[in-house]
C-alpha positions in Angstrom: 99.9 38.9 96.6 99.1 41.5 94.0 97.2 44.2 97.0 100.8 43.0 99.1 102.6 44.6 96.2 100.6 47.6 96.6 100.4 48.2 99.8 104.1 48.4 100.0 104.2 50.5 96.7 102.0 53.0 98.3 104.3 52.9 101.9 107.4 53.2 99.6 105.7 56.4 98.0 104.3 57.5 101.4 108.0 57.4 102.9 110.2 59.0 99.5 107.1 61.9 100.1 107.9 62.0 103.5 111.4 62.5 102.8 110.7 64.8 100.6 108.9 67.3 103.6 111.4 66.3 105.5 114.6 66.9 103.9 114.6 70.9 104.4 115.1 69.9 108.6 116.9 67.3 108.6 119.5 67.7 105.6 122.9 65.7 106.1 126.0 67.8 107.5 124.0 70.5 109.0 125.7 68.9 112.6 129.1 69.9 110.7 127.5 73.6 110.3 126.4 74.0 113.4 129.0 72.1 115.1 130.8 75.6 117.0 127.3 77.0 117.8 126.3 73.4 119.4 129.8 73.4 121.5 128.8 77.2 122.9 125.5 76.7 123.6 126.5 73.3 125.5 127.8 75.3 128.2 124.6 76.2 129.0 122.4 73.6 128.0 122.2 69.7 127.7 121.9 68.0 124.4 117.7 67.1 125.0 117.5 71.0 125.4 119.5 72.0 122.3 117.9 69.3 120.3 114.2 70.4 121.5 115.2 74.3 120.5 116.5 73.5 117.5 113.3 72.2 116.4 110.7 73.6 117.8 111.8 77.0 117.1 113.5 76.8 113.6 112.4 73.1 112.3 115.6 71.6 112.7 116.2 68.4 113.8 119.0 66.9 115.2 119.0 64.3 117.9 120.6 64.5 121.0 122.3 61.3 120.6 124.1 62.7 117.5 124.9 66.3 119.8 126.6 64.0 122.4 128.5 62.3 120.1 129.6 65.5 118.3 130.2 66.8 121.2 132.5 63.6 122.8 134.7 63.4 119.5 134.9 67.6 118.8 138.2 66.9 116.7 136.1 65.3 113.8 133.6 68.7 113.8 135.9 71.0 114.3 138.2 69.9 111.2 134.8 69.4 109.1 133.8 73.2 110.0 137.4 74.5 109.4 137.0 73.0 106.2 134.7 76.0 105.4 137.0 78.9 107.0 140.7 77.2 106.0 140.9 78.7 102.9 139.7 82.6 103.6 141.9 82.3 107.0 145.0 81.2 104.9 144.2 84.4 102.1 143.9 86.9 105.0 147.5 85.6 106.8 149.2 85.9 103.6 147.6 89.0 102.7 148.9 90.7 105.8 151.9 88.5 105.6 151.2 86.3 109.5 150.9 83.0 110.2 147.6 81.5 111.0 148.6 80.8 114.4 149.1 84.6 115.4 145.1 85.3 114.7 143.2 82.4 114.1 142.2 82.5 118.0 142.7 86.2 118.9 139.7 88.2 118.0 141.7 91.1 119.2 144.6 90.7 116.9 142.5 89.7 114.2 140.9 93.2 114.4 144.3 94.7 114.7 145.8 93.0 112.0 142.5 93.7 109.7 143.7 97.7 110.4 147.2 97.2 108.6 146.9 97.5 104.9 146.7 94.0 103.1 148.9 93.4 100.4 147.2 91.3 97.9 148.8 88.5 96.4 148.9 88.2 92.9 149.9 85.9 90.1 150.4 88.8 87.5 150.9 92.5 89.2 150.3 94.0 86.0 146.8 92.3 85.2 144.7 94.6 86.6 141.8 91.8 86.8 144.1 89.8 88.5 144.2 92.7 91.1 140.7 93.2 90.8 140.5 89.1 91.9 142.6 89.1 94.6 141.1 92.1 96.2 137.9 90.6 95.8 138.9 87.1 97.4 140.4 88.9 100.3 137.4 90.4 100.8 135.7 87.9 100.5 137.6 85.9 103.0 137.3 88.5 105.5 133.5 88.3 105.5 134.0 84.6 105.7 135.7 85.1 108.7 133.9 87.3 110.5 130.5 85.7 109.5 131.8 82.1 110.4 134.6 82.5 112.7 135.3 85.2 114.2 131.4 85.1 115.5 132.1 83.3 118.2 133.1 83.8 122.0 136.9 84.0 122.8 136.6 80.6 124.6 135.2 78.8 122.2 138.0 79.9 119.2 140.7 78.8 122.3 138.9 75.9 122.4 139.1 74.8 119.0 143.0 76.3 118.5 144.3 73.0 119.9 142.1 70.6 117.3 143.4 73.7 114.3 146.7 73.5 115.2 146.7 70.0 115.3 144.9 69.9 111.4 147.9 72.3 110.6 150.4 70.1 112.0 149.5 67.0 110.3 148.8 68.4 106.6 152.3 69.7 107.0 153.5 66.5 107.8 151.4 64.9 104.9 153.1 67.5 102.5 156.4 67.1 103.9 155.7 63.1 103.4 154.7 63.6 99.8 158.0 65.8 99.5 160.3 63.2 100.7 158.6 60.2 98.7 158.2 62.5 95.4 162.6 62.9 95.8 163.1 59.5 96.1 
């Protein structure tokens, strides 16, 4: 009983070191992250081939049964990687004073609108570190954007307008909810 004991003690510390080597390639969420690139390589190639590059050339692994299933329920991913980019977008619209919905799949008017001067929005005017923040944040956010959004084709920001507007749609509803039962 006593060498049983062991035996499983040394497979429990075989597997946590294991995990350990492991964790670096297979952390959790990393689907989430690379949830847009997935979708825009899938028009090109099957899950088994995405799944096969992503390890053998940079140690990730995914498996192609969780590719598929990212890829058959894209409203889930899509509002976990927006997640990353709502908050920069929303600083950049109001900055330039335009809805999300006039940019957020344009490329083209994105760039336009990043030509206009911003007009930063601050809690104090005369704080100049409050300036010195917000001008910072919009920066920022524009670097978010183009490093995490704006990165991708044209057809795959169209693609994912219809699962953002739909986010948009029902956290206004939630806030208008909130509204209605905070008046009552």
């Amino acid at each position: 009983m006593n060498s049983v004991n062991k035996d499983i003690g040394e497979v429990g510390d075989s597997l946590i070191e294991h995990a350990r080597d492991d964790a670096s390639t297979s952390r959790r969420g990393i689907i989430e992250e690379l949830f847009p690139y997935i979708v825009q390589a899938s028009n090109k190639m099957s899950a088994r081939a995405i799944t096969r590059f992503l390890e053998e050339n940079h140690g990730v692994k995914i498996s192609y049964v969780t590719i598929g299933r990212a890829l058959r329920n894209p409203k889930k991913y899509w509002n976990l990687y927006f997640d990353s980019i709502e908050r920069p977008a929303w600083i950049v619209a109001q900055s330039h004073d335009k809805p999300l919905k006039d940019f957020i799949s344009e490329p083209d008017k994105y760039q336009e609108m990043l030509e206009g001067k911003p007009v930063y929005v601050v809690e104090d005017i005369e704080d100049e570190d409050s300036v010195f923040d917000a001008k910072a944040d919009y920066e920022n956010a524009v670097a978010v954007l183009d490093e995490k959004w704006f990165c991708f084709d044209k057809n795959i920001l169209v693609e994912a307008k219809c699962y953002i507007y739909t986010r948009l749609c029902e956290k206004r509803i939630r806030q208008n909810g909130n509204l209605e039962n905070e008046q009552e």
